[in-house]
N, C-alpha and C positions, 0 to 999 in steps of 0.2 A: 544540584544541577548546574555544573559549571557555566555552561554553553550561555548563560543567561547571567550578566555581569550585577552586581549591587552597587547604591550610593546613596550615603544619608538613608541606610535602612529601609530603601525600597526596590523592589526588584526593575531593572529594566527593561525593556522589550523591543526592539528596535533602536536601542539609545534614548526609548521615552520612558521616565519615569511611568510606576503602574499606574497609579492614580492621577497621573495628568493626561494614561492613554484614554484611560473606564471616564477620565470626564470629557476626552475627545469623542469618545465610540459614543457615548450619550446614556449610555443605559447599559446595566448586566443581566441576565449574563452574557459574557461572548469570548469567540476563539479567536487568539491573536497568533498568526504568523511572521515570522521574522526572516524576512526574502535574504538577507545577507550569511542566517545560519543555513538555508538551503545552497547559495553558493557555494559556500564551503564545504557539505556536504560533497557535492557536485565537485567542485575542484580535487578533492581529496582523494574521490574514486577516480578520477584521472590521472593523475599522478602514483596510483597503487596499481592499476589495470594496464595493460597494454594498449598503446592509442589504436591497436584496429580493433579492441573489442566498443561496440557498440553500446551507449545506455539508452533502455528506454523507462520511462516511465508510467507505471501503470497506477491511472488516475480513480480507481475503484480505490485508493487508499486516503484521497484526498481531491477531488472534484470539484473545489470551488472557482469558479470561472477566474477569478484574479489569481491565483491559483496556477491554474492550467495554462494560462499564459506567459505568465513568469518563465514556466520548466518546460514548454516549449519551445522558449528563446532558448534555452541553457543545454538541453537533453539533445540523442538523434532521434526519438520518437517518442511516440504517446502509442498507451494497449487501453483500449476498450474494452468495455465488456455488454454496453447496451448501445441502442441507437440515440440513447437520452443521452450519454458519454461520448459520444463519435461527435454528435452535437458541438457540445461546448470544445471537441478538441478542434474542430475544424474552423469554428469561431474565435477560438485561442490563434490560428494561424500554423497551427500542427500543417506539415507538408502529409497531402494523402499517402503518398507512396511510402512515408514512413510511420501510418499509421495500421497498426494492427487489431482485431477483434475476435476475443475468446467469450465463450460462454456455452454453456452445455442446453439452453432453450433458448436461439434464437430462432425468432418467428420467421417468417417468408418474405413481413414486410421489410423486417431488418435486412435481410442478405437482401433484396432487392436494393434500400437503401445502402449498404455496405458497396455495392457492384458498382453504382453508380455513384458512390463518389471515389472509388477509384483504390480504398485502399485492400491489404489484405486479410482474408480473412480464413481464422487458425477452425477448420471443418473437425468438428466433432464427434460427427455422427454418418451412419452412412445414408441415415435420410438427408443431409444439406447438400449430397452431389446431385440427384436429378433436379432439386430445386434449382441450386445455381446455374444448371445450364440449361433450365428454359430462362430462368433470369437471364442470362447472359447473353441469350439466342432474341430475345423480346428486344433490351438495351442495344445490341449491338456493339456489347462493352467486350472485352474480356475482365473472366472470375477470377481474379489475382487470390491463389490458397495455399497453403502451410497447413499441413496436417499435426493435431493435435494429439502426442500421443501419450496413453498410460501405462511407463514405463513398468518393469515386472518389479519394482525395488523399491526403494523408498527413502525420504532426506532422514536419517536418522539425528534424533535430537531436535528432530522440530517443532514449533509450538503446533503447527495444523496442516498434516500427513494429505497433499494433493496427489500425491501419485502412487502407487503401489496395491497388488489388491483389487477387489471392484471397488471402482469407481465412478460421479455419473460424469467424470469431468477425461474427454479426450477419446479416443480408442485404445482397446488393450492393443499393446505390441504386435503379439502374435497374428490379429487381425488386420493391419495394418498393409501387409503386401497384397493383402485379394484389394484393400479400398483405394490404395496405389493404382489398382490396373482399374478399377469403377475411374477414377479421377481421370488418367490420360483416353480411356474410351470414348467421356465427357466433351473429352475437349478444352477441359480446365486448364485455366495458367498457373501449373504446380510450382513451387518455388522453395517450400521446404520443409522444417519442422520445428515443433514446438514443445517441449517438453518441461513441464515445473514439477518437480517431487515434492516439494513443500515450503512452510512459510517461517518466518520469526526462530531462526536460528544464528546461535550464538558459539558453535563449533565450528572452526573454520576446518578440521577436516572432516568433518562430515560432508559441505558444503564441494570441497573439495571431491570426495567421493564420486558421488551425486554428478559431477559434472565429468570425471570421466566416465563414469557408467556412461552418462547421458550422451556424451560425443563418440562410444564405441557402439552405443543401441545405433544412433544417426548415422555412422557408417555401414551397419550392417541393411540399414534401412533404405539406403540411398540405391542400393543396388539393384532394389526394386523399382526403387521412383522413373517414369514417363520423361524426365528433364532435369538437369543438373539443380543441385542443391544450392540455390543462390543467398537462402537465410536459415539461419540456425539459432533458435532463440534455448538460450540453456535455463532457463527460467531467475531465480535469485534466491528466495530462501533467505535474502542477509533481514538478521535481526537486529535490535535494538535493545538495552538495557533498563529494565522495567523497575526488577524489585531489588531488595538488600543482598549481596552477594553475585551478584550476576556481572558479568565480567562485558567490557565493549568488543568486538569483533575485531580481530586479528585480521587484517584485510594482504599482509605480508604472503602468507602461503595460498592466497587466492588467487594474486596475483601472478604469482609462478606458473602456478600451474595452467592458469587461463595462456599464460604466452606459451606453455607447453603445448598447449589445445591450438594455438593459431598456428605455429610452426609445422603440426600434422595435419592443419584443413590446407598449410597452402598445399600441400602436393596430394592429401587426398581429397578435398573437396577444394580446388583451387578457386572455384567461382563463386563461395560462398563467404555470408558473412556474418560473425561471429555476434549475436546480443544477448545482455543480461537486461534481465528486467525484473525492475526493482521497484516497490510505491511505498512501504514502510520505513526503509532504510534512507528512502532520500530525504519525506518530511516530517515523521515521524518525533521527532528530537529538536526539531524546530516550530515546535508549536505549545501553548499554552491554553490551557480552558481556567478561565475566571471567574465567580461569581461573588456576590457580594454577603457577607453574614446578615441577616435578618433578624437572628432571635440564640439568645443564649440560655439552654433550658439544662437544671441539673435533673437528673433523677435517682433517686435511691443511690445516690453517691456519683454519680457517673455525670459526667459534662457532655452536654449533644449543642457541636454548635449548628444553627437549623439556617442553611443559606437558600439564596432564590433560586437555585441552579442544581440539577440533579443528573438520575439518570435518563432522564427523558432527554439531557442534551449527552449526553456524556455515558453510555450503555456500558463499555468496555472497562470503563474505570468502575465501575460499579460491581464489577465482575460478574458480567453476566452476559459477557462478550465471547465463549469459549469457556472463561475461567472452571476447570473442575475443583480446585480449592481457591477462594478465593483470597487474594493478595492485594494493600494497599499499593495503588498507582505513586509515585512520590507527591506530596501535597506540601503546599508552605502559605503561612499567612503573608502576601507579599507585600503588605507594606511596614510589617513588623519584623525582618529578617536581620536586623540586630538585636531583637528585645531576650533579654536574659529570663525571665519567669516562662517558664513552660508548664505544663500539665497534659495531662492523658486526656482526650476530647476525641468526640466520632465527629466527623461531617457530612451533614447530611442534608437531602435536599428537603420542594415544598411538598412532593408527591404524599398522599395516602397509602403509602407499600412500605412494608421494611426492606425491601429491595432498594430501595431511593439512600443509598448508601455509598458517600466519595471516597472514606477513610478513618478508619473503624480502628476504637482504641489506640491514635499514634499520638507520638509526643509533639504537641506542637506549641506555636506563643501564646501567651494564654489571649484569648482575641476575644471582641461579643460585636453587637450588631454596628455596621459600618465598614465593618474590617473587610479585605478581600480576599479570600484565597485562590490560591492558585494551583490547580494541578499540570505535572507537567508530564511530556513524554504524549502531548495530542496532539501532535499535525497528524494524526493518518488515525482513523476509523473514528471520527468522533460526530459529527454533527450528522452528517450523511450517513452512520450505520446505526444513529440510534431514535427511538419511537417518539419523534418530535409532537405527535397530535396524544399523546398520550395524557390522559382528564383535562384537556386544551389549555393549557398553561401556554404561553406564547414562545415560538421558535426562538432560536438563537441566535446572535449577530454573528459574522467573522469577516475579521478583517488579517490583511496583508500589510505588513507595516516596514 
């Protein structure tokens, strides 16, 4: 894991040695973020994308309030997905009119709060149109909405297939032109669409695909819509580089093709505006989960080094995030990344499960209690998508560094 420089054989993280951060943060385990790899990240798709496409970020990948405000300086938006997320983005300083909110069960209270603070929100269902417009009619706001659609196709090569098929996430396509005319009957402030085919992909044409299907379904779409098409969110789908052989994202033929896609909205959708939105790809690579070795146990030949930290903070590295086979997340003992003597060792956490498993038979230094390891590739689904109260072993820190 380049991204993450060594010295005197400890890993850095923000330019602080590991073990001068774990004795700053006070206690392990905990997730450390490196705000300068997320600039970079950020810069990077700037200089790959065309400056009229838009980024936003969607903080269902990483939601930590230090966090959310970092990429609201840096991003044009924040995507919600709850009114607990709309929260922290509007607290981060997120402008409303560039915040958006999907989710396939929001309640009445949410779209009321959604209304009222102003930003848009991507309609699901065709039960959220009469809500919104007694919402709306009550406020005396207007429902700023982007219909949510589930395109007939799908990201092929993804890790996890949002669009295509039944779905509970959006409206199918074909339904779509009758909830058009529900929407401007309303009296709704339509504004455009939202389309994601899927997640954690590492084919840029597929990716590719995906996004002209997805800008010729929005044309064909638009011809229905009540009001010109002022936002067009293509979804993201950009993955990140997990296991051995897995290659980093070609961002070159995305690129293209995204200016291919602006040069035909300006004259067929002249008044719109073009966003990807991305929450894996921007923090994803910029984050590290730590915990500390406790106990070094052999059995029946085998080495289990037994840390304080498991999947109760860290679900996905566990594989039991999605994983249908599971695969070690990359792991390193990070204060030992010059030591020569390696050995075969699982690591594992203090859980009562054999599911409490970080990285299963890999070679690493030979390490025992004190040592820290570190897994990487956790800025995005780590703390907030996994079962923190599980046999109450205490929450995890994270910090932004």
């Amino acid at each position: 894991m380049t991204q993450f420089p060594v010295k005197d054989g400890e890993l850095l993280i923000g330019g602080i040695s590991l073990s001068q951060l774990a004795a700053r943060v006070g206690r392990t385990p905990f997730y450390a973020y490196d705000r300068q790899l997320l600039n970079q990240r950020i810069d990077a798709l700037r200089a790959a994308l065309p400056p009229q496409v838009k980024l936003h970020y969607a903080m269902k990948a990483n939601p930590m309030p230090a966090l959310v405000c970092h990429m609201a300086s840096r991003v044009d938006g924040i995507d919600v997905a709850s009114a607990g997320e709309l929260k922290v983005a509007l607290d981060a300083g997120a402008n409303p009119r560039e915040i958006s909110f999907a989710g396939p069960g929001k309640t009445d209270a949410e779209l009321r709060q959604a209304v009222a603070a102003g930003i848009l929100i991507n309609v699901e269902s065709f039960r959220e149109v009469p809500v919104l417009a007694t919402v709306s009619q009550a406020l005396g706001l207007p429902a700023r909405v982007a219909v949510r659609v589930n395109p007939d196709f799908e990201l092929k090569s993804s890790g996890m297939k949002m669009g295509g098929g039944p779905k509970q996430f959006g409206v199918d396509a074909e339904h779509v032109p009758e909830l058009l005319g529900q929407i401007g009957a309303a009296g709704l402030a339509f504004e455009g669409f939202h389309l994601f085919a899927g997640s954690q992909n590492l084919k840029a044409e597929s990716i590719v695909e995906a996004q002209q299907k997805s800008f010729a379904l929005a044309l064909k779409l638009a011809e229905f819509a009540p009001a010109p098409v002022r936002f067009l969110n293509l979804g993201g789908g950009f993955g990140i580089p997990y296991f051995p052989g897995e290659q980093c994202l070609d961002l070159g033929p995305i690129g293209s093709n995204l200016a291919d896609i602006v040069g035909q909205a300006a004259t067929k959708l002249p008044e719109a505006e073009i966003v990807i939105e991305l929450g894996r790809y921007f923090v994803g690579e910029a984050g590290v989960y730590v915990c500390r070795i406790l106990d070094r146990k052999v059995s029946r030949e085998h080495t289990y080094l037994v840390a304080d930290g498991g999947l109760h903070h860290h679900l996905s590295a566990s594989g039991n995030f999605g994983q249908v086979i599971r695969k070690n997340y990359p792991v390193a003992i990070g204060n030992r990344m010059d030591a020569t003597e390696t050995e075969s060792a699982s690591l594992v956490g203090p859980l009562c499960t054999p599911l409490d498993l970080l990285a299963d038979r890999m070679t690493l230094p030979k390490a025992g209690p004190g040592d820290l390891a570190v897994v990487f590739q956790s800025g995005a689904y780590g703390a907030s998508a996994s079962p923190q109260g599980f046999l109450g072993h205490p929450a995890v820190t994270e910090v932004l560094i």
